[in-house]
C-alpha positions in Angstrom: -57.5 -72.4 18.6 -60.0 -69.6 19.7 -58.6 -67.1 22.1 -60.3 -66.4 25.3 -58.9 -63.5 27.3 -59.5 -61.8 30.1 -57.9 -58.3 30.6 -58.0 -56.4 34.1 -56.2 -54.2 36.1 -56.3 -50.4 37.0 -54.8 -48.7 33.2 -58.3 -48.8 31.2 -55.8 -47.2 28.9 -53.8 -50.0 28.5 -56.3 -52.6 28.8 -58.2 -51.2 25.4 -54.3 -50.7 23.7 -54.3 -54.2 24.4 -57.8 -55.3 23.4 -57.4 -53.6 20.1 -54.1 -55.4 19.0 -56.3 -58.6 19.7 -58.9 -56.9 17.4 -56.8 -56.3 14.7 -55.1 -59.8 14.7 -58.9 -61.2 14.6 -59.4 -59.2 11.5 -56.2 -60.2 9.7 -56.5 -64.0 10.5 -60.0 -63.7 10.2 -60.9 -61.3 7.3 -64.5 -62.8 7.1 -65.3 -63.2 11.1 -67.6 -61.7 12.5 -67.2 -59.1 16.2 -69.6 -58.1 18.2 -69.4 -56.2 21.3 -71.5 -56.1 24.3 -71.4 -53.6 27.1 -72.6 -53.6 31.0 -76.5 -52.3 30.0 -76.4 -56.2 27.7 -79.1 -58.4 28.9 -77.4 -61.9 30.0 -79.6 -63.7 28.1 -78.6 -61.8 24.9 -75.1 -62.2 25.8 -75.7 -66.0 26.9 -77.4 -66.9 23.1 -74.9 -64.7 20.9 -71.6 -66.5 23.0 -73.6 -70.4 22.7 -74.0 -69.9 18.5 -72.3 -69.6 15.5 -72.4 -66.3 13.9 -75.3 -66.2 11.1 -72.5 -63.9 8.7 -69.1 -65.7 9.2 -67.9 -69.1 10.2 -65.6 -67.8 12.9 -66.5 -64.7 15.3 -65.2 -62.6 18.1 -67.2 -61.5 21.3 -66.2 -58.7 22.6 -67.4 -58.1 26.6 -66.9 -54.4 28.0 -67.1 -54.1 31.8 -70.1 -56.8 32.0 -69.1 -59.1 34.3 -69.1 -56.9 37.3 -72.9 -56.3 36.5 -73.8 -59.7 36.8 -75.7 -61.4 39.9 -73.8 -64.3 41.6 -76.0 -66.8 39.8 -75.6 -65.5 36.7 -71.8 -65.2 37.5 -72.0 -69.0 37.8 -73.6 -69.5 34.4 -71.6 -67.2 32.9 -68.7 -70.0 34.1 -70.9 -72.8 32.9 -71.3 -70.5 29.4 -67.0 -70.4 29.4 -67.0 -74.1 29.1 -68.9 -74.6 26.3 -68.2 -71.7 24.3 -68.2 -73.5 20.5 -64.7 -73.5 18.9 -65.3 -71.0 16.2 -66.1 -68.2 19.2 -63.3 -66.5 20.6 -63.7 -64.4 23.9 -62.6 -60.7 24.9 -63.5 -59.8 28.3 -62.5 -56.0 29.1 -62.1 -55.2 32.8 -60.9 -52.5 34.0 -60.5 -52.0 38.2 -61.2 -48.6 39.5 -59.4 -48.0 43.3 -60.4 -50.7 45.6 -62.9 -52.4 43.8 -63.4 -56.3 43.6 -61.0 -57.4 40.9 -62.2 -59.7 38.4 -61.5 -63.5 38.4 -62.1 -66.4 35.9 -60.5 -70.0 36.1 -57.3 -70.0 34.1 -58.7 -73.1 32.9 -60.6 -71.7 31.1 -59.3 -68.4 30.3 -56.2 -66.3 30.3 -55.7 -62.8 32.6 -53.7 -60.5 31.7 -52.9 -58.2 34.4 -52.1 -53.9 33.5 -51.2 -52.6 36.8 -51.8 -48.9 37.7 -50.2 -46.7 35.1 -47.0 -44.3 36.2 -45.4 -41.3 34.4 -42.2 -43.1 33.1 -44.8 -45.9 31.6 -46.9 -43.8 29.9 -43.3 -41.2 28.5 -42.2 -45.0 27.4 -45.2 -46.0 25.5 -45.2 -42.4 23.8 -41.5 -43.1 22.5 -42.6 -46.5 21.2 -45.7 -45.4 19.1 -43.4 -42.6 18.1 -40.9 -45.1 16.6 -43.4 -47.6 15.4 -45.4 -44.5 13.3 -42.0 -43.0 12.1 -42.9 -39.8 13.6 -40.6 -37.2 14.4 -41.7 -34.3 16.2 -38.6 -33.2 18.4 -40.6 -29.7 18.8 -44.2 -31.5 20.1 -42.0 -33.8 22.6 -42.6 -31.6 25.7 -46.1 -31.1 25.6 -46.9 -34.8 23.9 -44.9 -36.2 27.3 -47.1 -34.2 29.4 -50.0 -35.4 27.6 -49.3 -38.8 27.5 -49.3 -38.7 31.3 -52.5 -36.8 31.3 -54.5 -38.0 28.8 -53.3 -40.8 26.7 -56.2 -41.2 24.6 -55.7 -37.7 23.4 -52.4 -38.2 22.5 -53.2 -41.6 20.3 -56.2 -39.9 18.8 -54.1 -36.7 17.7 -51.2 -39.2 16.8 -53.1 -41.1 14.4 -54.4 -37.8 12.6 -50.7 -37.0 12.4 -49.6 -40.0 10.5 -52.2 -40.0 8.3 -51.6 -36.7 7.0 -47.8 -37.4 6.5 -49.1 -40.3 4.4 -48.7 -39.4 0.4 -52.4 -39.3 -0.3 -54.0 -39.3 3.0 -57.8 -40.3 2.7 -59.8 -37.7 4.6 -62.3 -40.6 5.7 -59.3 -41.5 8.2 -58.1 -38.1 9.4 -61.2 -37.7 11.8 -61.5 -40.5 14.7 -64.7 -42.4 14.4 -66.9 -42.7 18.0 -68.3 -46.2 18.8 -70.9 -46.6 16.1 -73.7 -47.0 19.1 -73.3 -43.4 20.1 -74.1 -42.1 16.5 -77.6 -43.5 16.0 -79.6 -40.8 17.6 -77.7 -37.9 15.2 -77.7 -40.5 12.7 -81.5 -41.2 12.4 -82.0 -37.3 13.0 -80.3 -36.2 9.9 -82.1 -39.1 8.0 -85.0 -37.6 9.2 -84.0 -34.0 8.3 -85.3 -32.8 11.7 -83.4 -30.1 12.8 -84.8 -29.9 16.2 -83.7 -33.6 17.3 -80.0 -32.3 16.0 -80.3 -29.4 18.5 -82.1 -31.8 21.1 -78.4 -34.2 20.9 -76.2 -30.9 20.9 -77.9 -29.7 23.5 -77.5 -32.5 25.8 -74.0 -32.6 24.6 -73.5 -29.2 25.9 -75.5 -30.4 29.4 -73.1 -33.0 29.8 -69.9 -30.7 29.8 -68.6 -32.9 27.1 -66.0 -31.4 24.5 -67.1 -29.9 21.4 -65.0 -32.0 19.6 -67.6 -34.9 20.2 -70.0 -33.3 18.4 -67.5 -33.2 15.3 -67.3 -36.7 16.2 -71.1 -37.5 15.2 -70.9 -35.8 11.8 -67.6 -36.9 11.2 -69.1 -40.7 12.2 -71.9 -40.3 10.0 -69.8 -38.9 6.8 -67.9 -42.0 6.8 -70.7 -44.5 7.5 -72.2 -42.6 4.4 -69.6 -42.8 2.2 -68.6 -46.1 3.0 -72.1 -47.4 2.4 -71.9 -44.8 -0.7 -69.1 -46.8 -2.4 -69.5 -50.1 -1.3 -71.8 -52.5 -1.8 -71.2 -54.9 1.1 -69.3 -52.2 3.1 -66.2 -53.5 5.5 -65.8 -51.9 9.1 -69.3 -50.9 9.8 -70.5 -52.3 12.7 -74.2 -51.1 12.1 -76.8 -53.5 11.7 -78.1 -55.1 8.3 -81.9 -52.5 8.6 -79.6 -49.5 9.2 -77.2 -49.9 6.9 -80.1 -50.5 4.1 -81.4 -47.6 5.3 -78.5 -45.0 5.3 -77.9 -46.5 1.6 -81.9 -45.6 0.6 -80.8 -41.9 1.8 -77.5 -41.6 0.4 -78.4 -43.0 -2.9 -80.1 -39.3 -3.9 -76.7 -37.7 -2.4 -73.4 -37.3 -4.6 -70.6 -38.5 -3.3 -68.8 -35.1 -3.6 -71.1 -33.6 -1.7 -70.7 -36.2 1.4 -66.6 -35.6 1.2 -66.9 -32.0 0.9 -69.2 -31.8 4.1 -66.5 -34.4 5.8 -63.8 -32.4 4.9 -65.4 -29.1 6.2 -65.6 -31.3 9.9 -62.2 -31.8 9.4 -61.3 -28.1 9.2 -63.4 -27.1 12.1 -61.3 -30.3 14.2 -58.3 -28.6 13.3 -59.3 -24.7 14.4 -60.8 -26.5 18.0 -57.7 -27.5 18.4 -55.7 -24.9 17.7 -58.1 -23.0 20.5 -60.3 -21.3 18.3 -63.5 -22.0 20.2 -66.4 -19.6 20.3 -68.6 -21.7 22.4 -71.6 -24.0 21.9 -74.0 -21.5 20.5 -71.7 -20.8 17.6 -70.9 -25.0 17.4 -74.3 -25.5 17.2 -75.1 -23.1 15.0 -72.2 -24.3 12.6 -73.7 -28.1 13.0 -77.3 -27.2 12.2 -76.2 -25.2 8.8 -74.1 -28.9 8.0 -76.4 -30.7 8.4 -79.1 -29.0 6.4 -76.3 -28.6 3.2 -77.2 -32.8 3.9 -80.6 -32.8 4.0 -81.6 -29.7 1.5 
């Protein structure tokens, strides 16, 4: 039977812990479905055809709804209902809805779909769910525990980002593809099609918006990091799994890798990777010297 869940409630953090255990039991049941994700800027109509029909790639899929159904109007809310009842068998349903403060919670008919509730996370919750994904990694870092507890209470993805990295370097053989966290596909395009290009000034153009945007220099890692591992999957592969990129981009990373070795690609990744680790060890000269650093990558690329 398809699964068709709704999950609100004020932890976001929890909600996407949650979404992505139903991810990754998709893919195992389901090595050959299809996912495909849809966020509040979808047009209904998009989202309307793509939940009504069978996925053109795989006999089962998975639709994947972030924080949409708040943006619809009430009469598309009512189709969106009518749309619930008739979703085909082979589609299964992910609706991701987190509540912020007061706002309107979210409500289906349990008929036709199952809420799961997170309530609004405390301190002992969060220091709990540290101690479990400690135990279920086999981690053991009595001399981290003070300021991974603080963390988990402050910023939880943080903690599961950094935790990751840490058990995939205890692994014998570690592949440095997995040691730096890949950003939502999406997000990449516009540093994606820049390097293609070889135009150093677009690169700047997304840095420097970056920097506009007070967001952390590790994001900008996260773009060449993101693109190193699209490259080298596509490099290797020759019907890549876990790219979500479309079929015209992912011919079209493959027509400019084809000319790059794949040494080359892992040696740049790997260079990302030792930057990550001196950010976050507080070595930080600002964005002039980031920027700087990601311009001279990205032309070892494109030369």
């Amino acid at each position: 039977m398809a699964l068709r869940v709704l999950l609100t409630g004020e932890d976001a953090f929890a909600i996407r812990e949650r979404a992505d255990f139903y991810l990754a039991a998709f893919k195992h049941k389901v090595p050959e479905g299809s996912i495909r994700r849809f966020d509040a800027e979808a047009v209904w109509s998009t989202v309307e055809a793509a939940l009504l029909s069978q996925s053109l790639f795989a006999e089962k899929q998975m639709i994947v709804l972030g924080e949409y159904l708040k943006t619809l109007s009430a009469k598309e809310q009512k189709q969106f209902a009518g749309t619930l009842a008739a979703l085909p068998e082979e589609t299964s349903l992910l609706l991701l809805e987190p509540r912020v403060g007061r706002a309107k919670p979210v409500v289906m008919p349990a008929r036709l779909i199952t809420t799961e509730q997170f309530a609004k996370p405390t301190p002992l919750g969060r220091q709990q769910w540290l101690r479990a994904e400690l135990k279920a990694r086999h981690l053991n870092l009595p001399q981290l525990a003070p300021q991974l507890s603080k963390l988990a209470v402050e910023d939880p993805w943080l903690v599961r980002a950094e935790l990751d990295k840490l058990e995939m370097a205890s692994r014998a053989g570690a592949n440095v593809l997995d040691i730096v966290s890949l950003p939502q596909t999406e997000k990449v395009f516009a540093i994606t099609q820049a390097i293609e290009r070889g135009d150093a000034k677009a690169v700047s153009a997304v840095l420097t918006r970056l920097e506009r945007s007070t967001a952390a220099p590790i994001e900008a890692l996260g773009y060449l990091a993101s693109w190193s591992r699209q490259a080298l999957l596509v490099k290797q592969e020759s019907n890549p799994v876990g790219l979500t990129m479309p079929p015209f981009a992912v011919a079209k990373l493959r027509q400019f890798v084809s000319r790059l070795p794949s040494a080359v690609i892992t040696r740049q990744f790997q260079a990302v990777v030792v930057l990550d680790e001196r950010l976050k060890r507080g070595e930080w000269e600002g964005w002039p010297s980031l920027t700087s650093w990601c311009l001279a990558w990205i032309t070892k690329i494109t030369a």
